[in-house]
N, C-alpha and C positions, 0 to 999 in steps of 0.2 A: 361657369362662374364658381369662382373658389367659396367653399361653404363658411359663414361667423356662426361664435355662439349666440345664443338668446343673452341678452343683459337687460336684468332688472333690479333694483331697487328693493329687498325686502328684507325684517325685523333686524335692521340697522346696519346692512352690509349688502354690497351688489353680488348677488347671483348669477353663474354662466352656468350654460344648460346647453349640452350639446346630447344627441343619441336619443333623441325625444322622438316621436312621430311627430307629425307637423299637425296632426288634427289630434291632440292631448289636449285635454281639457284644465284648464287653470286648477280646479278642483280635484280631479285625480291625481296629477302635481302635487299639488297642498296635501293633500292626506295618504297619498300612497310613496312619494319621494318627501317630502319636507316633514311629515308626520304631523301636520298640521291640523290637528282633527277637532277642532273649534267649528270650525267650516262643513256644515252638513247635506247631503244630498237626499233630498228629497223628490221631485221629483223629474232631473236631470233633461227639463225642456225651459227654463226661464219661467216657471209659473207660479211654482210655491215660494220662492225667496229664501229657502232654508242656506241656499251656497251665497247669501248678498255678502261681497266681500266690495272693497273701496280701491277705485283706481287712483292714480296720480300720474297727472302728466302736464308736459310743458304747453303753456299758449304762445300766441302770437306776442303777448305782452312783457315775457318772461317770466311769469309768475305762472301759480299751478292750480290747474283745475284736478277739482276730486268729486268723484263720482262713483256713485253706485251701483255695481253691474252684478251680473248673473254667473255665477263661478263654473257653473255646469255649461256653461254652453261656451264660454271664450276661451280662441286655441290658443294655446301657452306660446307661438312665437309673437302672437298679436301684443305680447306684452314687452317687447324689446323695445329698451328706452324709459318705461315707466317707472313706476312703483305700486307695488301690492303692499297693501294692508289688512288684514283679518283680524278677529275680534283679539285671539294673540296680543296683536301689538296696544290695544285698549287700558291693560292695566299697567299704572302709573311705577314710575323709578322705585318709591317707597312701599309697592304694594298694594297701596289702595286702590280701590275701585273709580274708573273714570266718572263723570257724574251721570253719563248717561246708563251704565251699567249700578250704579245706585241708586239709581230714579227706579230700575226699575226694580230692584229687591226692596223699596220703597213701598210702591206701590202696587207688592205682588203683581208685579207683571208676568210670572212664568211658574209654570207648573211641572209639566213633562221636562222642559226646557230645552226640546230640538229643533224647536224654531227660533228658541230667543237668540243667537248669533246671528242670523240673519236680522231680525229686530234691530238690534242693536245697531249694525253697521250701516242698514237706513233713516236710525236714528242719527248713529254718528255723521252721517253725512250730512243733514239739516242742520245738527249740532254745529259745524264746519264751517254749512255754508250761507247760515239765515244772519239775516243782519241781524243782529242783537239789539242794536240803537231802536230799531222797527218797535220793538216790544215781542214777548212770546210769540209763537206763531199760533195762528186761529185752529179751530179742529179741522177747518177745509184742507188747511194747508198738511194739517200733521197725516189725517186721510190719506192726499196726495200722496203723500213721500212716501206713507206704507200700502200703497196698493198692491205693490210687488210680493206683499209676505201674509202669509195664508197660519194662522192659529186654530189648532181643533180643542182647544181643552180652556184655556185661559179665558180666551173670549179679548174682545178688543179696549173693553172700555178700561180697563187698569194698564192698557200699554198706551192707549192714548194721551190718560194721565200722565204717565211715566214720561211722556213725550214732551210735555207743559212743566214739569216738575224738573224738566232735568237743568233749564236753564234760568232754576234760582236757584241750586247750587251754586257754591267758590266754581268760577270761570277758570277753566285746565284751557291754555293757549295751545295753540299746531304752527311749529316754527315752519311753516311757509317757503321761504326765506329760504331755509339750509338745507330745504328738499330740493327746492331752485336749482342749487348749483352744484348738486350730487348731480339732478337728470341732463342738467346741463353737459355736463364731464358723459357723461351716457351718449348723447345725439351723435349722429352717425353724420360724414357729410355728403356721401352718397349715399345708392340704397341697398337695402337689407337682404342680401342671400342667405336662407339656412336650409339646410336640405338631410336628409334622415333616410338612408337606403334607398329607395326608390322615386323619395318622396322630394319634394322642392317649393319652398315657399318662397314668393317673392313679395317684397314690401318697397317700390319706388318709391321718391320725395318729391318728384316733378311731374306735372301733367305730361312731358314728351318723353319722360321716361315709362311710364305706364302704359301711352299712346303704343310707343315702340314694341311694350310686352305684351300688350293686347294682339297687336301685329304678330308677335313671333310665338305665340299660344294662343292660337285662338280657341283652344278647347278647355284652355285653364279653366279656373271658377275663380271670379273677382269674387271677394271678400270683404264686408265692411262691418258691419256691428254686428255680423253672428249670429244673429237673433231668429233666421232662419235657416241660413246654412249648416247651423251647430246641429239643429235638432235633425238633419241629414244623419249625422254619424252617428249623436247617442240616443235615437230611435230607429232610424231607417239603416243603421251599420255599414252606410255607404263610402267604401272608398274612394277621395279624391287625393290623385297623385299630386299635383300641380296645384296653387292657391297663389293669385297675384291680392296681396292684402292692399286696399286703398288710405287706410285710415292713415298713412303717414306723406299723402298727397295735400299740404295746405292751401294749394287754389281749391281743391272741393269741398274744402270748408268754407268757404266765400258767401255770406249773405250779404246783398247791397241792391242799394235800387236806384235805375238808371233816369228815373222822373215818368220812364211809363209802366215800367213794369219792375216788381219785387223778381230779383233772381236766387236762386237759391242754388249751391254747388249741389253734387249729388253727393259730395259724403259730409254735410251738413249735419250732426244730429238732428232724434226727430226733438227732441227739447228744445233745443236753438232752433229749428225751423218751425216747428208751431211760436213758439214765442213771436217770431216777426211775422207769421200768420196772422194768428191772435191778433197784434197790433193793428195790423187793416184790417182784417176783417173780425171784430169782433165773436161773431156768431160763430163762431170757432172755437171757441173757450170748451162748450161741453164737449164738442169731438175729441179734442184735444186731454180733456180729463181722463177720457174713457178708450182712448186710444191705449191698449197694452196698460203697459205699466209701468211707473216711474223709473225703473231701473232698467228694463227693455227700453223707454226714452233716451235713456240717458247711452245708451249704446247702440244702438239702431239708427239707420240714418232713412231720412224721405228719401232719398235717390234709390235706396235698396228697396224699399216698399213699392213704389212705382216701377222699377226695373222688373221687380220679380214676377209681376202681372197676374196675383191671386184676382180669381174674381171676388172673394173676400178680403181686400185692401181697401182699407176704410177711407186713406187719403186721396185716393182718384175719385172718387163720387161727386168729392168737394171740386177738386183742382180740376177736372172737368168741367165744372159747373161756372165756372169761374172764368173758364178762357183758355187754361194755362198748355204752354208750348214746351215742350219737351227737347233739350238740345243732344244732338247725338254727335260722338267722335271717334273717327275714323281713320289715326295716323293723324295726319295733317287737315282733315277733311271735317268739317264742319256743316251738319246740316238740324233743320228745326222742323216739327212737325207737331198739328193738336193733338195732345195727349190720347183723343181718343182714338186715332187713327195708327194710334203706335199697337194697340192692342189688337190682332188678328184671329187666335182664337182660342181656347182652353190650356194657357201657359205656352202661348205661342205669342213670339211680339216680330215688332218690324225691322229688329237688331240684324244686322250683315255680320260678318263673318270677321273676328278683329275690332270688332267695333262695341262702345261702349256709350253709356249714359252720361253726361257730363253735368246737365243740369238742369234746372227746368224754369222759367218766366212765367209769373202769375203778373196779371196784368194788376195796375194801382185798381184804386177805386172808384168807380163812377158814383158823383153826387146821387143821381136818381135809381141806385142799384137797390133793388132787393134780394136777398140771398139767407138761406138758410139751409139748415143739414142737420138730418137726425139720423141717430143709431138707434134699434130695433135689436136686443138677445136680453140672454136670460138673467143675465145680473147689470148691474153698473160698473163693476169695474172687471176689467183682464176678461173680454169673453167676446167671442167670434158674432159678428151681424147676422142674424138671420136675413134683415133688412139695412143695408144704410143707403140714405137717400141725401140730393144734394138740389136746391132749382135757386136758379137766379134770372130776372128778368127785368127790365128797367120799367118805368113806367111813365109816358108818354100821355101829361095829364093823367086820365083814366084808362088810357088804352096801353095794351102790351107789347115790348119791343124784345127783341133779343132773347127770348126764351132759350133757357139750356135748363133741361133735368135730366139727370145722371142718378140710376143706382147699381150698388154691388148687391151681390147675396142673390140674384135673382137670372142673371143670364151667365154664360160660359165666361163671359170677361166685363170688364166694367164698363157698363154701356149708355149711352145717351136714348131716352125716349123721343126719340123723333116725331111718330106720330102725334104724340102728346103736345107735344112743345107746337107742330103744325097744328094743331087745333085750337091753341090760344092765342095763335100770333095774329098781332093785329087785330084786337079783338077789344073788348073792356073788358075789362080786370073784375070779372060781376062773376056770381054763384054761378049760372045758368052758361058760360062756357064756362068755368072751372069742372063745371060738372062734366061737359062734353071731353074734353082733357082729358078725367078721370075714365072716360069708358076710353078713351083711346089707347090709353095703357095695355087694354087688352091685346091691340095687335103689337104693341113692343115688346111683349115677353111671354114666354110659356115657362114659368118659374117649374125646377122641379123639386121633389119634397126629397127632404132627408131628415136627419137627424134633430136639426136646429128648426125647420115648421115643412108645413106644406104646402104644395106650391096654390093650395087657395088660401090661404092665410096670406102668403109674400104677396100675391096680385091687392090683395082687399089692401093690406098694409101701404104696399106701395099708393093705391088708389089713395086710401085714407090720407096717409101724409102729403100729400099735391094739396091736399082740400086744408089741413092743417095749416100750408104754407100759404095759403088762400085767406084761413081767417088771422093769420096774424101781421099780414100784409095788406089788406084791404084798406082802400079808402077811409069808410068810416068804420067808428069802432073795432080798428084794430083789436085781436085778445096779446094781453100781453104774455112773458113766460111762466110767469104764475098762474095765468087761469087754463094753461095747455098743457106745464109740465111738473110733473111729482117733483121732480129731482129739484127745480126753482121752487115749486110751491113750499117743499121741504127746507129749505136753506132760509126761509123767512120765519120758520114756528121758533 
């Protein structure tokens, strides 16, 4: 395949980039080629937010979505077709300050000042993309948007200001519109070959075009939001020759639901697939808050999370718990299996040879379902599960149907309490088996200890949480999420 250049979109003119390595990091780009040194690296895995720089790319509607991703970690040909934005591009024709970069010399928002670009562009991004008509956005929401960016000297409360402050400023518009039809002139009508010495990146546009490269690489590394395979190179210095990138496959962005089951493509964002999460199943909201971080959401897809089969992957606990089926492709060959059965053993899954993730089926909602899922580490936001746990079971008058508990953090892969679930089935929904449940745990796991607890801390947790889901499920006197959790109880004071 004949090699293209990289074409994107940035400070007011399209960019070609050839003689790049194919895992170059958007960020290294920016300040080592472009001298773009606004854009700062800290600490070169998606965590601190110091590189948040703002994508732009075409949807399905013709119009552009802008989003805010991690500069360190996304490979520079992943951006062919879009547009890059950096805090650079922020100040205005005449010089002035955009209002969000006012808001925050307003409200002393920055001191040292090596995080505030990062600030800024997941400001700017709400800025963008909050409905305005709505009203300001609430502190939850401004929270949200900066989970991804970590301050040591400022502290957060004069940038949250800054955040609330920036949109009663005179309103600076983003012609939309003229970015449309620059990216438009961009789209390629087949798919993307670039390739660098040794190196060869492939970006299909079609499911049977990927099928086919799946086929004819099976040792490639599929590629999607970065979010883990990036921190391969700029931690673990790992060389990958070959990368088939999926993100420019638009059936695997596909969320829709067929009347039984929510489908979700695998290269879905994890934003847009929690969102129609969320929507059935409510109880997903705090996962989903505390899932990574707004700007890891916004580039990371549910397919790449489940594919990768970390025992610490927060979304199988749930999607486990719940039913869901996992669709696999293979050339032409279409097969489904339960999510748990796909996982074999310590980053070992049930993936053939050629063969890829396509998508996964959460089943709709049953009226009589109870379902819930907590996370267990050391902060609330951006931090690895010691514990997450998932149980959903219907409830048959007073008696129990369908038991499924799933957690991560605790065995070599995400795994289903069997025993557990056998000891409440069929049973009443009453303390006295919840409790028998609770010692059955025992024989579903022999957690072991590391950094994040011990593996008596993860059995008691685990234990404890079954009984949690016990009292806010029960019959009578349900406790609601206020009388069980900090994080509700707190969102009320």
């Amino acid at each position: 395949m004949e090699t293209q250049a990289i074409r994107f979109y940035h400070r007011g003119q399209v960019q070609e980039v050839t003689g790049q390595p194919i895992t170059r990091t958007i960020l290294q780009f920016l300040r080592e080629d472009l001298r773009c040194t606004g854009t700062k690296e800290g600490c070169a895995e998606g965590d601190c937010g110091a590189c948040t720089v703002v994508i732009g790319e075409l949807n399905d509607a013709g119009g552009v979505d802008l989003r805010a991703v991690n500069a360190c970690i996304q490979f520079l040909p992943a951006l062919d077709g879009k547009a890059l934005f950096t805090v650079e591009d922020l100040r205005l024709a005449d010089g002035a300050l955009h209002p969000v970069q006012q808001a925050m010399v307003d409200c002393h928002g920055s001191q040292c000042g090596f995080c505030t670009p990062g600030f800024v562009m997941s400001m700017w991004d709400m800025y963008l993309n909050h409905d305005v008509e709505a009203g300001a956005p609430s502190r939850s929401e401004i929270t949200e948007t900066l989970s991804g960016n970590l301050c040591r000297c400022t502290g957060y409360r004069p940038i949250i200001d800054a955040a609330q402050a920036m949109f009663e400023l005179p309103r600076v518009e983003f012609d939309r519109k003229a970015l449309a039809r620059t990216l438009k002139a961009l789209q390629r009508d087949s798919s993307f070959t670039y390739q660098a010495g040794d190196q060869i990146f492939y970006a299909p546009r079609t499911l049977g075009q990927l099928a086919d490269l799946r086929l004819a690489y099976p040792d490639a590394r599929l590629l999607a939001g970065s979010t883990d395979v990036g921190l391969w190179v700029t931690k673990q210095m790992r060389d990958l020759p070959q990368l088939i990138y999926i993100g420019q496959v638009a059936q695997l962005r596909e969320i829709a639901s067929d009347g039984r089951h929510l489908y979700i493509g695998a290269g879905a964002l994890l934003n847009e697939a929690f969102d129609a999460l969320v929507e059935l199943y409510p109880e997903l909201d705090e996962l989903r808050q505390r899932f990574a971080s707004f700007p890891i959401r916004n580039a990371g897809t549910l397919g790449g999370n489940v594919a990768n089969g970390s025992p610490i992957g927060d979304s199988m606990p749930a999607l486990i718990a719940l039913g869901t089926r996992i669709v696999l492709r293979q050339g032409e060959r279409l097969r489904e299996m339960p999510l748990e059965d796909f996982y074999l053993a310590y980053q070992k899954t049930a993936l053939d040879a050629g063969e890829f993730v396509q998508g996964i089926r959460v089943p709709l909602r049953a009226p009589t379902l109870r379902f819930r899922t907590y996370k267990l580490s050391k902060r609330f936001d951006q931090d690895i599960s010691a514990v997450c746990a998932a149980f959903s079971l219907t409830l048959d008058g007073t008696t129990a149907r369908g038991a499924r508990f799933a957690f991560g953090g605790v065995a070599a892969t995400p795994k289903r309490a069997s025993q557990a679930e056998q000891a409440i089935e069929g049973k009443a929904w009453n303390e006295a088996h919840v409790r028998q449940a609770m010692e059955a745990l025992r024989q579903d796991y022999a957690p072991l200890s590391d950094m994040r607890a011990s593996s008596g801390y993860r059995l008691t947790a685990a234990q404890n949480l079954l009984y949690r889901f016990f009292l806010e499920t029960r019959s009578e006197a349900p406790l609601s999420s206020q009388q069980v959790s900090v994080f509700a109880a707190a969102a009320t004071v």
